[in-house]
VEXDREN-2710 file (C-alpha; in Angstrom, 1 decimal):
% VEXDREN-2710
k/r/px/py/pz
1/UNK/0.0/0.0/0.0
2/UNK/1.4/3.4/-0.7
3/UNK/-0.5/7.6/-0.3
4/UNK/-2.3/7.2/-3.6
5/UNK/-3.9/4.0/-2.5
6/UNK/-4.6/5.6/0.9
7/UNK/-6.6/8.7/-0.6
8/UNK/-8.6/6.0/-2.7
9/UNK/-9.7/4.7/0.9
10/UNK/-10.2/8.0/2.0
11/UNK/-12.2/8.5/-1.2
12/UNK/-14.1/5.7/-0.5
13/UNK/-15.1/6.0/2.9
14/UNK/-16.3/9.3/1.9
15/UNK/-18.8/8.2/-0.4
16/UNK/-19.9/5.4/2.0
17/UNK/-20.7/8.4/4.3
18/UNK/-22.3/10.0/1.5
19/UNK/-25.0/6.8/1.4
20/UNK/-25.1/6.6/4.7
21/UNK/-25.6/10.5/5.4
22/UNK/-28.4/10.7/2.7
23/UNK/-30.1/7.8/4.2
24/UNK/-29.8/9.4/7.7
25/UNK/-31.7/12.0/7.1
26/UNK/-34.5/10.2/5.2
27/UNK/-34.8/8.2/8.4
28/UNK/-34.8/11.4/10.7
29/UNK/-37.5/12.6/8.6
30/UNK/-39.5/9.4/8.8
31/UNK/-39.5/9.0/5.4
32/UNK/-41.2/12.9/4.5
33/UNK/-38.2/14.8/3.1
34/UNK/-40.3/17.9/2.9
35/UNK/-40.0/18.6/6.5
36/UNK/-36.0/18.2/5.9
37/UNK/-34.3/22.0/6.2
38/UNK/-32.6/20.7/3.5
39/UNK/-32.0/18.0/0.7
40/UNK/-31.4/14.9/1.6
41/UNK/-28.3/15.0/-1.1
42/UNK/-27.2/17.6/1.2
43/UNK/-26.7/15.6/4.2
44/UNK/-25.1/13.4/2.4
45/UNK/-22.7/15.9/1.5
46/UNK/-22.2/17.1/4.7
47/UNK/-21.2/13.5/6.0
48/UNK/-18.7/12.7/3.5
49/UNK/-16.8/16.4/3.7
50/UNK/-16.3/15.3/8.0
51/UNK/-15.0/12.0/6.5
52/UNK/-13.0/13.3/3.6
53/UNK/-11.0/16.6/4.7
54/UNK/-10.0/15.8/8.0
55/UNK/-8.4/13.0/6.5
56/UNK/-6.8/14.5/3.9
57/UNK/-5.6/17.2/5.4
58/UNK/-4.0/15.2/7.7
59/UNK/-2.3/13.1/5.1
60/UNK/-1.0/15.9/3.6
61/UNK/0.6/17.5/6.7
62/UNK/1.9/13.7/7.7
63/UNK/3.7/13.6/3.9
64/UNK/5.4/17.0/4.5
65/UNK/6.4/16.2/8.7
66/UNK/7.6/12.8/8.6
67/UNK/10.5/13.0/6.1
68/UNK/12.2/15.5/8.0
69/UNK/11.1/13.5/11.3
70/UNK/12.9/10.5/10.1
71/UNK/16.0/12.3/8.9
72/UNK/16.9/13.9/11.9
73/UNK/16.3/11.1/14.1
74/UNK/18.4/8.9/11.4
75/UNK/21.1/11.3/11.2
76/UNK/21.0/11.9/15.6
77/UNK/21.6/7.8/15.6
78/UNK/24.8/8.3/13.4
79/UNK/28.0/7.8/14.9
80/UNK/29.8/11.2/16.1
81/UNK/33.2/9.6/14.0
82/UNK/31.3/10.1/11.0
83/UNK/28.6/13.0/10.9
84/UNK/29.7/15.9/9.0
85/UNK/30.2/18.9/10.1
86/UNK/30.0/20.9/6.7
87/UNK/26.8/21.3/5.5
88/UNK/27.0/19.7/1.8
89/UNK/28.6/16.8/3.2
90/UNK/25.9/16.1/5.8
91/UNK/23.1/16.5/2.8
92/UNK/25.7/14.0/0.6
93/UNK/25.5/11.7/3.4
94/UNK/21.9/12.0/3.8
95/UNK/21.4/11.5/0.1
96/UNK/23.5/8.5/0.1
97/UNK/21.1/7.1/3.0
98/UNK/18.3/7.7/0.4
99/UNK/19.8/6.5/-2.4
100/UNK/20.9/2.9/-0.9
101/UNK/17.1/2.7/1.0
102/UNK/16.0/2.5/-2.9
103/UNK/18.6/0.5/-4.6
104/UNK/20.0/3.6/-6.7
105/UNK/23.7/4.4/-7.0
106/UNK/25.6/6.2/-4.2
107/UNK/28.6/8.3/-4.3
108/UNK/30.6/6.6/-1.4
109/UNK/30.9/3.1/-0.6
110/UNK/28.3/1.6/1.9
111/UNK/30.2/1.4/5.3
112/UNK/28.9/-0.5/7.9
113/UNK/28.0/2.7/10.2
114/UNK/25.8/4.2/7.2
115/UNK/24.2/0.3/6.1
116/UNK/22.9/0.4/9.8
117/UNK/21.5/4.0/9.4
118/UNK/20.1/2.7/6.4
119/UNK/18.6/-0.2/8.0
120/UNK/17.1/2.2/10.6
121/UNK/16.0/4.4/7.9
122/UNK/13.7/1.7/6.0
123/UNK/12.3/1.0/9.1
124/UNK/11.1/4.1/10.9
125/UNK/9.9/4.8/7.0
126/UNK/7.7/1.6/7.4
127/UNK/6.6/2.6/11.2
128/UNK/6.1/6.2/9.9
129/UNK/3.8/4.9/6.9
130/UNK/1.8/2.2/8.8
131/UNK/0.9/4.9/11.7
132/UNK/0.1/7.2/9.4
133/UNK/-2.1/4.5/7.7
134/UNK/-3.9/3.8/11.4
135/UNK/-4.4/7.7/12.0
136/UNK/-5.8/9.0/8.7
137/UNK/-8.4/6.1/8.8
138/UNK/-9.5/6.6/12.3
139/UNK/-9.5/10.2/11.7
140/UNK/-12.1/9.6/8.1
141/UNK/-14.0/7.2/10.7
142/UNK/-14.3/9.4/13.4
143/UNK/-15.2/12.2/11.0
144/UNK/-17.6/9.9/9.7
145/UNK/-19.3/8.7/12.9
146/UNK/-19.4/12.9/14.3
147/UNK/-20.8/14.5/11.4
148/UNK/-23.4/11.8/11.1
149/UNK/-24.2/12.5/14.6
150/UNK/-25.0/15.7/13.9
151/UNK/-27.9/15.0/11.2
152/UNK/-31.1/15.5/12.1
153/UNK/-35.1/16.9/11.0
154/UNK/-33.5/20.7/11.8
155/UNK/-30.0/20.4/10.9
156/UNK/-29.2/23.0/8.3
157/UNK/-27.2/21.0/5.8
158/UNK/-27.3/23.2/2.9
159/UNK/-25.5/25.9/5.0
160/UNK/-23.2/24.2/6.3
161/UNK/-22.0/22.6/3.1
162/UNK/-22.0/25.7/1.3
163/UNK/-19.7/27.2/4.4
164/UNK/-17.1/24.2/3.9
165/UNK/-17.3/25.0/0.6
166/UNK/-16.7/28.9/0.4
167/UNK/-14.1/28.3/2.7
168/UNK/-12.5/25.6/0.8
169/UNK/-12.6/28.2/-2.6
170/UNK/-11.0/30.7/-0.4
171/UNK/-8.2/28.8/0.4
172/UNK/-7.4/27.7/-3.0
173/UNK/-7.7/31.7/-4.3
174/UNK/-5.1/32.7/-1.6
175/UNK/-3.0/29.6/-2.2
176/UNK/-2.7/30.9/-6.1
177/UNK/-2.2/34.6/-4.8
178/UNK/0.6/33.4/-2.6
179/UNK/2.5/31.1/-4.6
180/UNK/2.6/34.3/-7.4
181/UNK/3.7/36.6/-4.6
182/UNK/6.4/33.9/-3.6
183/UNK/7.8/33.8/-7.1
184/UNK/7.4/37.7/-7.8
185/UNK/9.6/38.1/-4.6
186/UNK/11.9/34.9/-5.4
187/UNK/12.7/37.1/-8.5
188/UNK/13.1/40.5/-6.7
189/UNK/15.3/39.1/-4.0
190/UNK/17.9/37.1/-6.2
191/UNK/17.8/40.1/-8.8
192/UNK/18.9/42.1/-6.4
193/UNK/21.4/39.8/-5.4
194/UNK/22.7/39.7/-9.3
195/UNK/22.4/43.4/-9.4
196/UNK/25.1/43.7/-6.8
197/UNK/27.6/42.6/-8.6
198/UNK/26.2/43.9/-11.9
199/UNK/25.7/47.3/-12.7
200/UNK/21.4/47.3/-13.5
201/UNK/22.1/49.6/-16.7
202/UNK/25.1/47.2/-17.6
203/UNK/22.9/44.9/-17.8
204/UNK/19.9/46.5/-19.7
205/UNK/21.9/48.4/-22.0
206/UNK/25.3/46.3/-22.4
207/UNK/25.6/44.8/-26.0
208/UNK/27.8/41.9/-25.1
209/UNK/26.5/38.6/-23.1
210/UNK/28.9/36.1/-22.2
211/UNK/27.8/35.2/-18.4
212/UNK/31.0/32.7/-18.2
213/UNK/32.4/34.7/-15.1
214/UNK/35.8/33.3/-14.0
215/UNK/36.8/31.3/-11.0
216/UNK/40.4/32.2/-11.2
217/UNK/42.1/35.4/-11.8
218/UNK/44.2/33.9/-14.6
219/UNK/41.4/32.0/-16.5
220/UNK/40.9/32.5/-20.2
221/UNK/37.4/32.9/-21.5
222/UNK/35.5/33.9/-19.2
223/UNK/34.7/37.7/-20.1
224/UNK/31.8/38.0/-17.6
225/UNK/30.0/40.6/-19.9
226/UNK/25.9/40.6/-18.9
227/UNK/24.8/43.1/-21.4
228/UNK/21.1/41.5/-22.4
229/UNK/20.5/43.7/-25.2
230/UNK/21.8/40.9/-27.6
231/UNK/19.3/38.7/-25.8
232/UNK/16.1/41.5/-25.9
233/UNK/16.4/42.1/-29.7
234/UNK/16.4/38.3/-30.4
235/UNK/13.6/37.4/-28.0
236/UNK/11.3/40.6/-30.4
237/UNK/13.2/39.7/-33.7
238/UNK/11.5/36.0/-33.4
239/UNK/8.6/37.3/-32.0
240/UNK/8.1/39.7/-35.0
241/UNK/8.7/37.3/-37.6
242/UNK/6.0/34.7/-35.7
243/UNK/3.6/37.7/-35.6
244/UNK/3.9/38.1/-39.0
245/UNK/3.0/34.9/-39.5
246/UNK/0.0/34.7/-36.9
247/UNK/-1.4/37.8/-37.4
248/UNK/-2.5/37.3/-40.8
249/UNK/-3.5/34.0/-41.2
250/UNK/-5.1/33.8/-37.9
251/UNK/-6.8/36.9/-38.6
252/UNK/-8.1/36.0/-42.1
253/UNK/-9.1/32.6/-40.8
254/UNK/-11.2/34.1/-38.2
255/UNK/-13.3/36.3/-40.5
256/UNK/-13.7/33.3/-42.9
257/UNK/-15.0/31.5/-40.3
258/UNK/-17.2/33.7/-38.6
259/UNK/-18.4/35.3/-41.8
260/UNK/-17.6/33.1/-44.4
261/UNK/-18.1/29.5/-43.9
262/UNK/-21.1/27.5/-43.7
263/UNK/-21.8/25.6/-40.4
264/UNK/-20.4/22.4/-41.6
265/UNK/-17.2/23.6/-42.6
266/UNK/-17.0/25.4/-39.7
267/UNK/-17.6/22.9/-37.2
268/UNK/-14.6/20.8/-38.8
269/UNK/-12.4/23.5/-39.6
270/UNK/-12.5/25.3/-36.3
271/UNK/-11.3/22.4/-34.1
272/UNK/-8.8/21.2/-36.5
273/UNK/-7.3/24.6/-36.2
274/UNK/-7.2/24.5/-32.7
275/UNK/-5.1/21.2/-32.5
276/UNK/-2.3/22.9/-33.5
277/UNK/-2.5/24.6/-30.1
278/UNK/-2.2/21.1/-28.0
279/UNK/0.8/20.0/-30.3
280/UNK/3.5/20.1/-27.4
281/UNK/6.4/22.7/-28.4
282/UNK/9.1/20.0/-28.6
283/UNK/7.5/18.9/-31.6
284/UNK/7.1/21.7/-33.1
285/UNK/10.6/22.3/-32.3
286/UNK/11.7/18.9/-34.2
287/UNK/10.1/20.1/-37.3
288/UNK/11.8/23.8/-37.3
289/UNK/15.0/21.9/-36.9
290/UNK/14.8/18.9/-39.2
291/UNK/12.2/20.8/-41.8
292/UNK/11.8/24.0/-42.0
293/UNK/15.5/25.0/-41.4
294/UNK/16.9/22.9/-43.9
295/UNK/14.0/24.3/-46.3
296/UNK/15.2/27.9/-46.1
297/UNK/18.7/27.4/-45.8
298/UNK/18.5/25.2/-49.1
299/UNK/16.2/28.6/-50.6
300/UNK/18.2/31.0/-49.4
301/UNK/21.2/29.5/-50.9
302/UNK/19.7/29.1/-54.1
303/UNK/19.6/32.9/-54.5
304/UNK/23.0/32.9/-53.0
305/UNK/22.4/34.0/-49.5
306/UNK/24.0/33.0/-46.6
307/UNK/21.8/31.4/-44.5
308/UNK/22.5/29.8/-41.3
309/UNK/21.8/26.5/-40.3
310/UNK/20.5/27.7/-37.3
311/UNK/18.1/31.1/-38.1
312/UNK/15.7/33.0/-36.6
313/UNK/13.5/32.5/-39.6
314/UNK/13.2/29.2/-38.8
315/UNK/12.1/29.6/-35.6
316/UNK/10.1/32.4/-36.1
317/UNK/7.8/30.6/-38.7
318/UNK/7.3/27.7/-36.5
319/UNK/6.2/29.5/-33.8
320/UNK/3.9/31.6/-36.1
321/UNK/2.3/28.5/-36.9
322/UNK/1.6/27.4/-33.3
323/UNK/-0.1/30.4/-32.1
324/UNK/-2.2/30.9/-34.8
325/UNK/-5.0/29.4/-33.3
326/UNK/-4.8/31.9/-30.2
327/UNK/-5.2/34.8/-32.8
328/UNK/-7.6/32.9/-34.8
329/UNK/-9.9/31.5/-31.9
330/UNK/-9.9/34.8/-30.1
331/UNK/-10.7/36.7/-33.3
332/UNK/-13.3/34.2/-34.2
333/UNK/-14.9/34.5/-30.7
334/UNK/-15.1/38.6/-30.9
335/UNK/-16.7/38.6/-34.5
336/UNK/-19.4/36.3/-33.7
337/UNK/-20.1/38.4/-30.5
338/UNK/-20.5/41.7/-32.7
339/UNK/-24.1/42.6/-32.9
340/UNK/-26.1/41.1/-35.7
341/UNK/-28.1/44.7/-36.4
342/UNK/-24.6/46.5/-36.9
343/UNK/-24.9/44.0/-39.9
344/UNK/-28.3/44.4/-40.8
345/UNK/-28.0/48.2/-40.7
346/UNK/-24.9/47.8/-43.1
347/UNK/-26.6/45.5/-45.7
348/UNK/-29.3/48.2/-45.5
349/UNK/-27.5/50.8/-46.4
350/UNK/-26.0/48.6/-49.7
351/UNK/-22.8/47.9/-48.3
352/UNK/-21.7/44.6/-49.8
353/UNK/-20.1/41.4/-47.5
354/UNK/-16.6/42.4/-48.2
355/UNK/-17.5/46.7/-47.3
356/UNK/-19.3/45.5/-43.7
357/UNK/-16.5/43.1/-42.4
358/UNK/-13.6/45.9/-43.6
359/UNK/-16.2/49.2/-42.5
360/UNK/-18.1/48.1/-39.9
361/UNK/-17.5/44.5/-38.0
362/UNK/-13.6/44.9/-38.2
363/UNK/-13.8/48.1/-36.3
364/UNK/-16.2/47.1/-33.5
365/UNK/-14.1/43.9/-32.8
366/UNK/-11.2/45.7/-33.1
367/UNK/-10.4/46.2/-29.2
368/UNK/-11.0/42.2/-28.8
369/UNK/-8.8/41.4/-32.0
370/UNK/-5.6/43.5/-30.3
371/UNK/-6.6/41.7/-26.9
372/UNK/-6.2/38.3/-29.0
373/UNK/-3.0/39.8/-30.8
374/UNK/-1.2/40.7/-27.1
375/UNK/-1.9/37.6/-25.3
376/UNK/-0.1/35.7/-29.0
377/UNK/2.4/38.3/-28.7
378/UNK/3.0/37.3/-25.1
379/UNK/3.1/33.8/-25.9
380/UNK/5.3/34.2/-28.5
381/UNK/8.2/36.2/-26.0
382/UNK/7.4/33.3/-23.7
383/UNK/8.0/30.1/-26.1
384/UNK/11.7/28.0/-25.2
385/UNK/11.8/24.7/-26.9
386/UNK/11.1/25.9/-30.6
387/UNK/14.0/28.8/-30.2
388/UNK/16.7/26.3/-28.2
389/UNK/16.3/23.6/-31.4
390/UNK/15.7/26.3/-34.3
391/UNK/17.3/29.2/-33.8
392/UNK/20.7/28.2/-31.0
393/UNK/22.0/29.9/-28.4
394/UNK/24.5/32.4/-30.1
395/UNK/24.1/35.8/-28.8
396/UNK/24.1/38.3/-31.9
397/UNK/23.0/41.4/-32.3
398/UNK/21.3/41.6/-35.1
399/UNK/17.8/42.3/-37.1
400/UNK/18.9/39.7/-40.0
401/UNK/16.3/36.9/-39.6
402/UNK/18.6/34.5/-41.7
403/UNK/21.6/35.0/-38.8
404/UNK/21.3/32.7/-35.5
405/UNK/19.8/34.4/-32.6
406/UNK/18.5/33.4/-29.0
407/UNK/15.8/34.7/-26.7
408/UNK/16.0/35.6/-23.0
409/UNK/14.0/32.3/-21.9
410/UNK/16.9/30.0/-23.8
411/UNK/19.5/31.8/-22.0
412/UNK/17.6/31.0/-18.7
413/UNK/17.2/27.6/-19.5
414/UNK/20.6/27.5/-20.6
415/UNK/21.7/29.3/-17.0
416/UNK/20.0/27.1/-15.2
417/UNK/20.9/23.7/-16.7
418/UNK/22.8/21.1/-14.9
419/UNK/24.2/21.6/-10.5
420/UNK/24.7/25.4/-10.2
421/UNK/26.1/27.7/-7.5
422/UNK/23.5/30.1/-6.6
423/UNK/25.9/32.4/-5.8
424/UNK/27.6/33.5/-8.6
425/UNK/26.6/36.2/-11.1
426/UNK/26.1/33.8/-14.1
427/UNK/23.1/31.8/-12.5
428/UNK/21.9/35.0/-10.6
429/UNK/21.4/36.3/-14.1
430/UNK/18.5/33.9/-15.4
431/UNK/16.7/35.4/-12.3
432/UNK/16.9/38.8/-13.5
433/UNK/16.1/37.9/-17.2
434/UNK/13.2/36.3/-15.4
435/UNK/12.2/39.2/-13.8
436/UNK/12.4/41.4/-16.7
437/UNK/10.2/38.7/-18.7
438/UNK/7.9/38.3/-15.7
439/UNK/7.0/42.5/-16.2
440/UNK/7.1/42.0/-19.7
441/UNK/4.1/39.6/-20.1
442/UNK/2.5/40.9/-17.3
443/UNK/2.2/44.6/-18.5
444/UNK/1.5/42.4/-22.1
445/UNK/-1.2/40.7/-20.6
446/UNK/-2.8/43.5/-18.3
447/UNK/-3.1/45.4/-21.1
448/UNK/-4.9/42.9/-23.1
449/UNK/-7.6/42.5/-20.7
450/UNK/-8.1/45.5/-19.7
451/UNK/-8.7/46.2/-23.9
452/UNK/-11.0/43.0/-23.9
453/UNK/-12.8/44.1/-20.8
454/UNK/-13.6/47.8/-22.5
455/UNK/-15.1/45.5/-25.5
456/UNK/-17.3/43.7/-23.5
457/UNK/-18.9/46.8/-21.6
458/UNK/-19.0/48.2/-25.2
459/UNK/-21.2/45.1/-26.7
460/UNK/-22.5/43.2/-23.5
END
């Protein structure tokens, strides 16, 4: 037995007091539910929330204590001769304890001191797991047993439930508005670190990037320079060139569809459209790579350019490609909401088809169609995979499409692969390309909405 099975028990004592709720309260109300405060399906309800959460809150808070319960009691047992005194080594150690406990490969050889911590790690693990077992069950039983107690002819149910339940909603809102605070500050703080030991307008205005900072004072390339210009005119280069893509034939597609089409079409086209938006981005990136660069490369040496194998062409026509269905869902969505009788008054007046979309629907669903374009534009600056396998990782600064480029979120990717030191400049930097990204697509996307939400005061 392991958690997932456990919550599946949970789950199903819950239901059981669901049934058994439900059919408490028909009894209490000797079989006349109309003298119920409220639904019988609400008692149920009511049962099988003082089953469920207790339980699962406490096997969520019994996941997050005991590992660190187990670990210092392993690591207290230890022999003085051979706890660490340093930090790392005492989380290598501990990691090694781990890592034999499973079977996987450890970086020391298994002593006879650290096979008996193991030992004694595999079993308070198995004492840990088997009282949590015993408590979360008695706990969704005596949950059970209470709040089936408390059901009766005058119970209000329905209030209660609905309590629970706006209580429940407001704890998952300020979990979300948390965790954003937490990594809006994460950012700030490490920024600030970064900035430090960079100059901030070095880094926003510098024209060379080369984050390899040296270790010794003699050490040959290792420049240091964190100038993320280089980096800022790549990330709106590519984004440019998939705009240029998206705009238009998402746009087009849109007022085909809405205007165009007959319902048949429609209803196929549409969702085919929108598939390309669920294609995962590592695919997409395969086929800038192994197609579509080859392609223009092979094109643009024809006419006797040179094209590199790497471009942000490439990468900026992929990515085109796979937000076209944001511009051309969103777009669709705001032409079908303009009024019909902006239409009819249009055709009245002897416009034709083509004279109403360009004269009259085009500029009422204007506001929506630049919300639509901002939220693709922010997707776009946003977009990794596609840019890491089509375009590199060179840093030029440049406006030719056919040179290789790279975008702010590859260098933080790049940054950030593999162990790091978070202390040195070069993986400080990611965070404040992160943070300048982070303000990018949030002013992007305020802006958007606050455009969309004018339109729909305009039209609601």
């Amino acid at each position: 037995m392991n958690s997932f099975f456990l919550i599946l028990v949970v789950i199903g004592l819950s239901v059981a007091g669901y049934a058994v709720g439900r059919a408490r309260s028909v009894i209490a109300a000797a079989g006349d539910v109309r003298i119920l405060h409220s639904l019988p399906s609400y008692y149920g309800m009511f049962v099988a929330l003082g089953c469920g959460l207790p339980a699962i809150l406490l096997l969520a808070l019994w996941l997050i204590i005991q590992p660190q319960i187990v670990d210092n009691m392993v690591m207290s047992g230890l022999d003085p001769s051979i706890m660490p005194t340093n930090p790392d080594e005492y989380s290598l150690l501990l990691t090694d304890i781990h890592n034999l406990s499973s079977g996987n490969a450890v970086s020391r050889e298994a002593s006879p001191a650290i096979q008996a911590a193991t030992d004694r790690y595999v079993a308070l693990q198995s004492i840990g797991f088997w009282s949590m077992v015993a408590a979360v069950v008695c706990v969704a039983l005596g949950g059970l047993a209470w709040s089936r107690s408390q059901v009766s002819s005058t119970f209000r149910a329905r209030n209660a439930v609905e309590g629970i339940i706006r209580a429940l909603l407001i704890i998952c809102s300020m979990i979300a508005i948390l965790t954003t605070v937490g990594i809006v500050l994460s950012l700030i703080f490490e920024s600030l670190r970064f900035f430090a030991r960079v100059p901030f307008f070095e880094f926003l205005f510098g024209i060379h990037w080369s984050p390899q900072t040296a270790i010794r004072a003699e050490q040959v390339g290792a420049s240091g320079s964190f100038g993320a210009v280089p980096l800022f005119a790549g990330t709106m280069l590519i984004t440019l060139i998939a705009m240029l893509v998206a705009g238009p034939i998402g746009l087009l597609s849109a007022i085909y569809m809405a205007e165009y089409a007959n319902p048949k079409f429609r209803a196929f086209a549409k969702p085919m459209l929108e598939v390309l938006a669920g294609i995962p981005t590592v695919v997409y990136g395969f086929f800038a790579a192994l197609t579509v660069a080859p392609l223009i490369r092979g094109w643009g040496e024809s006419i006797g350019l040179d094209v590199a194998s790497e471009s942000a062409l490439a990468a900026g026509v992929v990515m085109g490609i796979m937000i076209i269905p944001f511009v051309s869902s969103l777009s669709d969505d705001v032409i079908n909401s303009v009024p019909q009788s902006l239409r009819d008054g249009s055709y009245g007046l002897g416009a034709t088809k083509s004279e109403t979309i360009r004269n009259v629907i085009i500029p009422a669903a204007l506001p929506g169609i630049v919300g639509a374009f901002l939220l693709a534009i922010s997707r776009a600056i946003g977009e990794t995979m596609i840019v890491v396998m089509a375009a590199g990782l060179a840093a030029n600064l440049t406006a030719n499409p056919l040179e290789a480029v790279t975008t702010v979120t590859v260098q933080i990717v790049t940054l950030l692969v593999g162990d790091q030191e978070f202390d040195s400049a070069k993986t400080l930097a990611a965070f404040a390309l992160g943070l300048v990204l982070f303000f990018v697509t949030l002013g992007l996307n305020v802006i958007a909405l606050r455009v969309v939400r004018k339109y729909r005061e305009k039209y609601d």
